[in-house]
C-alpha positions in Angstrom: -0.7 -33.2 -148.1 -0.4 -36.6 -146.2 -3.3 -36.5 -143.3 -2.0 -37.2 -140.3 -4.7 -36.5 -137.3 -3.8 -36.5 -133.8 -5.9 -39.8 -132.6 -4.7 -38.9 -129.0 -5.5 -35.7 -129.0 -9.1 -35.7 -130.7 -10.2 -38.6 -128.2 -9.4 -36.1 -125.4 -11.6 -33.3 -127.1 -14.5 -35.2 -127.6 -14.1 -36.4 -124.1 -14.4 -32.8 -123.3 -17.0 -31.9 -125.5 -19.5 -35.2 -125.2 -20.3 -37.5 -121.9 -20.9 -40.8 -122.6 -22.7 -42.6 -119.9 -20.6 -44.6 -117.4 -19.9 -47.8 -118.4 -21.5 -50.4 -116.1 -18.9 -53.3 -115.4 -20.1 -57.2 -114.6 -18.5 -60.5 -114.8 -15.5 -59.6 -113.2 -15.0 -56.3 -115.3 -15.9 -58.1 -118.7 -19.0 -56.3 -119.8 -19.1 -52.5 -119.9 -22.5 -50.9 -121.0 -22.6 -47.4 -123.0 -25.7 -45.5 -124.2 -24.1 -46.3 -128.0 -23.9 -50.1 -127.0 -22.0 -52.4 -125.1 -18.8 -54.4 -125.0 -17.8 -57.8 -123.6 -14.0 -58.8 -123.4 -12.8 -61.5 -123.0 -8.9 -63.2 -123.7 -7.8 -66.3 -125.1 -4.7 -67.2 -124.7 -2.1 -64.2 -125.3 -5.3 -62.2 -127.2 -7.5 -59.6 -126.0 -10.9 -60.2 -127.4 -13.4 -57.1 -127.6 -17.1 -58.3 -128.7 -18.8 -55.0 -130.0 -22.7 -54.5 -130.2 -23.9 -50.9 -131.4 -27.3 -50.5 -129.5 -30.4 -50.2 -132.7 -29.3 -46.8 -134.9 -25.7 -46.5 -133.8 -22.5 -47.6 -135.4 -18.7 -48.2 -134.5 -15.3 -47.9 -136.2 -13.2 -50.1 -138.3 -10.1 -49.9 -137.1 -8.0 -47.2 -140.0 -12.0 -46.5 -140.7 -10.5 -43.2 -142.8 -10.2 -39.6 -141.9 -14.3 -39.3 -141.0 -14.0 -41.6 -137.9 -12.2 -42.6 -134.8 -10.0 -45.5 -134.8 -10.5 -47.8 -131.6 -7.6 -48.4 -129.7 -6.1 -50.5 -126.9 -3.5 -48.9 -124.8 -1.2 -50.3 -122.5 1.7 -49.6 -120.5 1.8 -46.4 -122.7 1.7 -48.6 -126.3 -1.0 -49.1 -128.6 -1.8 -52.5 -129.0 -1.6 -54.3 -133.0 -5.5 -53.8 -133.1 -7.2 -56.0 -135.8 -11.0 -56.8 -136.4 -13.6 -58.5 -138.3 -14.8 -57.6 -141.8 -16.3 -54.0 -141.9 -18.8 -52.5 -143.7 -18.6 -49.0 -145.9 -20.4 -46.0 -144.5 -21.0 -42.8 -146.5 -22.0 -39.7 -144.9 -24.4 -36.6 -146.1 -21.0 -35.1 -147.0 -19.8 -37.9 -149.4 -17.4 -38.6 -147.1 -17.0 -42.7 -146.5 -15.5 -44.6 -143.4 -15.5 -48.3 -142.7 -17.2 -49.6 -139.8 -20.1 -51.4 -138.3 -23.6 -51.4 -137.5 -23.7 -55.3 -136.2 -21.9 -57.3 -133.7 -18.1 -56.7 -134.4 -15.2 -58.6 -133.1 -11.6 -57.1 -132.1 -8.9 -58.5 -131.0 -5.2 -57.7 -130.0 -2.2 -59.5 -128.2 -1.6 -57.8 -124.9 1.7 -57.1 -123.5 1.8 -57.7 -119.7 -0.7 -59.7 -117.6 -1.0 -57.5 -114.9 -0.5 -54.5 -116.5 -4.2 -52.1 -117.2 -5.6 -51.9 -120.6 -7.5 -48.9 -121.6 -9.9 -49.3 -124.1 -11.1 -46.4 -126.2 -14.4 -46.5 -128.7 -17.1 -44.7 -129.8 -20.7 -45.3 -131.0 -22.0 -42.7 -133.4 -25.7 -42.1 -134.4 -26.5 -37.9 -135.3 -23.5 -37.3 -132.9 -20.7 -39.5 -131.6 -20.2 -40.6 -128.1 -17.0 -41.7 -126.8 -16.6 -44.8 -124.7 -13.3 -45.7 -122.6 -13.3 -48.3 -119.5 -9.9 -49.9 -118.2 -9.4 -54.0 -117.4 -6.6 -56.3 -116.5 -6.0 -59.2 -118.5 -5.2 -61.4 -115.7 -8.8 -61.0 -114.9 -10.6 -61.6 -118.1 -12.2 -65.2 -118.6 -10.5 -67.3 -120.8 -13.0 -68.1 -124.2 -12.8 -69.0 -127.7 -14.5 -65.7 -129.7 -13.7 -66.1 -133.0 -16.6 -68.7 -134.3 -19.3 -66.8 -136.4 -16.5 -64.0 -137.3 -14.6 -63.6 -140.5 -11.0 -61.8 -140.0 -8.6 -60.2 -142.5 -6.4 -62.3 -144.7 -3.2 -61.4 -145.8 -1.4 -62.0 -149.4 2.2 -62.2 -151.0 1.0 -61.3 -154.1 1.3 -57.9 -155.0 -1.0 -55.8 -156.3 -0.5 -53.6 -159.0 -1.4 -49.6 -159.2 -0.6 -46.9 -161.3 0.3 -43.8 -161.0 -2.5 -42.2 -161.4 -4.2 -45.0 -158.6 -5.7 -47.3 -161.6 -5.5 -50.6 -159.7 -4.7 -54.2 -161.8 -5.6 -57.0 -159.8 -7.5 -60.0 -161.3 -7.8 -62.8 -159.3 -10.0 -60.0 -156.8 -13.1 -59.4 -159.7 -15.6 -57.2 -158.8 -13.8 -56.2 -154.9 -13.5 -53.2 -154.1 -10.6 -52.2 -153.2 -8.8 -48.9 -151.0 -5.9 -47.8 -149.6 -4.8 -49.5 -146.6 -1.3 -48.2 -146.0 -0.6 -45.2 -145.0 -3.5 -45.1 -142.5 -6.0 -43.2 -142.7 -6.7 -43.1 -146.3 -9.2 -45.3 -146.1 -11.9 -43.4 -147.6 -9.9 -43.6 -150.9 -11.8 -46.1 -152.6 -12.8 -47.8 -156.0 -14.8 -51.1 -157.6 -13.0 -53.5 -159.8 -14.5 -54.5 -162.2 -14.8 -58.3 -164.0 -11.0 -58.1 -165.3 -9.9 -57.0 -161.5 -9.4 -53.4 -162.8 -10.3 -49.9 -161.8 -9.6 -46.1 -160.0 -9.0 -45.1 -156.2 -10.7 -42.3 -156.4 -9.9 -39.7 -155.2 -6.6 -39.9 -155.8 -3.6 -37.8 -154.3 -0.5 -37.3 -156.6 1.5 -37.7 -153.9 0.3 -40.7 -152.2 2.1 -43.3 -155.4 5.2 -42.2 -153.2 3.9 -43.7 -149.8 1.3 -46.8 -150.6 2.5 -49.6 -149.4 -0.7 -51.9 -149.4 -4.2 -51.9 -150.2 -7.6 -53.6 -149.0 -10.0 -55.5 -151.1 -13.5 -55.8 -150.0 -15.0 -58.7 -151.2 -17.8 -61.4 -150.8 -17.7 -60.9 -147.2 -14.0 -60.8 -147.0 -11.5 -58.3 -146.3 -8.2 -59.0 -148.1 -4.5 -57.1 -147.7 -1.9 -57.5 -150.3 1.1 -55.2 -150.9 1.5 -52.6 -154.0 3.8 -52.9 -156.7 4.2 -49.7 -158.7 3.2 -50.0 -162.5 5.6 -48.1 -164.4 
């Protein structure tokens, strides 16, 4: 069965169940300060920038970090905002179960939608247990800042990938990446190494997923690439 959690609806129960503390807001609301670690944003241009430091023993989501963690998420006027970020890590649990995320500085960014319309900004920092962190800013008032120097961002490809039935991947100018499934969110967990000749296994792999993939991520060398599937038949 395709997973399809309720994002909305699980921020607002961990709301309820966990408090994070308060966020403390300077600069003209641009730094908020959570138990888990802080956040400065910033904008450039039409782009909302998010700069994300865990505090020492906590970690933060990927955005589409896979079914084991909480996607972070800019909302305005009712909308999510087209959320993208630097190049994540791979976290595995006690379970087995694997997300993508951080446990360094991590940059987000997104174009907004209205100047003077409120953003609301929704995180968490996770250590044994994870706390949820939410503050609310306008862009009109957010400093105006270059952010992206020091951070590496997706790259997107043409070239599609090809995968199998079965989710054996063929890709060979991506050696040794490994790669997952992108698209459909929040299947991310589904992954696999390549090896030399740019082959390999998602693992686990759903039957009926072949129907629904779309794209796929490579991890590699420090770089997060997306390129589309092509169905081997």
């Amino acid at each position: 069965m395709i997973k399809c959690p309720m994002i909305a609806v699980v921020w607002m129960l961990l709301a309820s169940l966990v408090t994070a503390l308060p966020a403390k807001a300077t600069s003209q609301q641009q730094d908020y300060v959570f138990e888990g670690g802080s956040v400065r944003v910033m904008r450039d241009g039409r782009n909302i920038f998010m700069l994300v430091t865990p505090a020492p023993g906590f970690k933060t989501y990927a955005p589409n970090p896979g079914p084991s963690g909480l996607s972070p998420e800019l909302i305005q006027e009712g909308r999510a905002l087209s959320l993208e970020a630097s190049v994540p890590k791979r976290f595995y649990l006690t379970s087995g179960d694997a997300y993508l995320g951080y446990d360094s500085q991590a940059l987000f960014r997104a174009p907004f939608l209205e100047e003077q319309a409120e953003v609301e900004a929704y995180l968490g920092f996770c250590e044994e247990l994870c706390l949820p962190a939410s503050f609310v800013f306008l862009p009109s008032q957010l400093q105006e800042e270059q952010m992206t120097e020091g951070f590496v961002f997706p790259e997107y490809v043409a070239q599609p990938v090809s995968v199998d039935r079965s989710g054996f991947v063929r890709a060979p100018s991506y050696p040794g990446a490994e790669v997952f499934v992108a698209d459909p969110p929040n299947y991310s967990d589904l992954h696999g190494q390549l090896n030399a000749d740019g082959q390999g296994n998602i693992k686990p792999w759903p039957k009926e997923l072949v129907h629904v993939l779309s794209m796929i991520g490579m991890l590699m060398d420090g770089r997060l690439i997306f390129a589309p599937t092509q169905l081997e038949r």
